[in-house]
C-alpha positions in Angstrom: 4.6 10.3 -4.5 2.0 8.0 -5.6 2.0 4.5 -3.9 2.6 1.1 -5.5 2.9 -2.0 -5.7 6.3 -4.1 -7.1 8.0 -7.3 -7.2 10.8 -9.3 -8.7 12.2 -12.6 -8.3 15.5 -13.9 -7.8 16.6 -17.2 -8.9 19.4 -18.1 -6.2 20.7 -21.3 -7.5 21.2 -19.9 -10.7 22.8 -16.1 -9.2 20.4 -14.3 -12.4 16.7 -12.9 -12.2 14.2 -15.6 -12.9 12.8 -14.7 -15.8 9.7 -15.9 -17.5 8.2 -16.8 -14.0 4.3 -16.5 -14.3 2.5 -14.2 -11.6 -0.8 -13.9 -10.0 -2.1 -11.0 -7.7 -5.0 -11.8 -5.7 -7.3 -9.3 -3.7 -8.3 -11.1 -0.5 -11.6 -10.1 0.9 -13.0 -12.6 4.1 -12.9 -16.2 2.3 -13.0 -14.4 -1.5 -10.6 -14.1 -3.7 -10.2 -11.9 -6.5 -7.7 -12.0 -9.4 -6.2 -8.5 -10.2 -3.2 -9.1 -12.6 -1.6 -11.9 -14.3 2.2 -11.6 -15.4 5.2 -13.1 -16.5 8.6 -11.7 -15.1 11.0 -10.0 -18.0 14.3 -10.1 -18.7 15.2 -8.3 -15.3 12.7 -10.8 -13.1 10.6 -7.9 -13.0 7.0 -6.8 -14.2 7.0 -4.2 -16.9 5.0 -1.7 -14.6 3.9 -1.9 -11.0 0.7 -4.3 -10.3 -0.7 -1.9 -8.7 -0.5 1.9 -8.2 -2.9 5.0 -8.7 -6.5 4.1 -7.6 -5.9 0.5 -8.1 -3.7 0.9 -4.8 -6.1 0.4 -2.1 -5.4 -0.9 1.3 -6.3 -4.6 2.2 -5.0 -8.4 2.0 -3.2 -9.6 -1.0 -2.2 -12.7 -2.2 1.2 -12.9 -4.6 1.5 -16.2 -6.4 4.6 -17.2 -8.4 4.5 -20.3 -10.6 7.8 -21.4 -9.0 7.5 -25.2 -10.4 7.0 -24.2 -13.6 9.8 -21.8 -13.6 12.4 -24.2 -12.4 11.3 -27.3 -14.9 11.5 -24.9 -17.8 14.6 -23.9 -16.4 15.9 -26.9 -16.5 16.7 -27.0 -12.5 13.8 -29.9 -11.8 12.2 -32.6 -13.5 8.7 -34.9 -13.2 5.3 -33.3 -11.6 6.5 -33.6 -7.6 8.6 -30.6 -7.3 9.4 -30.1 -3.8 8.4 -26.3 -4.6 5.4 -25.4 -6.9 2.5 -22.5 -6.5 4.4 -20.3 -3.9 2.1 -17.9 -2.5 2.5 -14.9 -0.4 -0.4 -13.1 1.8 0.6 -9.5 2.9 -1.3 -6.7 4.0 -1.4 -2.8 2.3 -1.9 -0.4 5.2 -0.8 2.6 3.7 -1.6 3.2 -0.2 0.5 6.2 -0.4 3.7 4.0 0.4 5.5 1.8 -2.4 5.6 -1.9 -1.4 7.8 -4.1 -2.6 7.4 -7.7 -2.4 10.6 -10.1 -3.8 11.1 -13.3 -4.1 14.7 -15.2 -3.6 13.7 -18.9 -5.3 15.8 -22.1 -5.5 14.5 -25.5 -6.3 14.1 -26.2 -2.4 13.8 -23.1 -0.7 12.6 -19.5 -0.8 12.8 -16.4 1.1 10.8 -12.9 1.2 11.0 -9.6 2.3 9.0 -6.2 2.0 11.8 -4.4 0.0 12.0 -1.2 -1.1 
């Protein structure tokens, strides 16, 4: 099986997938960064396809970053520019790119969590 690369994000205070959360996925290389996909989580707080997989799957550094503040004003959960949670972003390594890794995210307006899922 080919490897790959998934998310999806959870919106906790709300118990449904946080949809319409915007996406980033960085390439890290040294003090470089390169953007690789932009998205906005469906229905299902999920991309439509993996971000990465077939030759795009290469081991390295990544960089996942998930527009939470936007997300929760839209949402109606915060209000005003402060939000205690905004750009959440989350480094993690690709060792093997035969293996499918799975990055969620659980969100709330003041607190996340993560995991390598499968």
């Amino acid at each position: 099986m080919a490897g790959r690369l998934t998310t999806h994000v959870l919106d906790t205070a709300r118990g449904r997938p946080a949809a319409g959360l915007a996406i980033s996925l960085w390439r890290i290389g040294g003090e470089s960064r390169t953007l690789l996909v932009q998205l906005v989580t469906n229905a299902d707080g999920r991309s439509d396809a993996p971000l990465l997989s077939g030759e795009a799957m290469q081991p390295g550094e990544y960089e996942l970053v998930f527009a939470a503040g936007d997300y929760l004003r839209a949402s109606g959960q915060i209000s005003g520019d402060n939000a205690f949670l905004d750009l959440i972003p989350i480094r993690f390594g690709i060792g093997d790119a035969g293996q499918h890794y799975h990055v969620p995210l659980l969100l709330s307006p003041f607190a996340y969590s993560t995991y390598r899922g499968s």
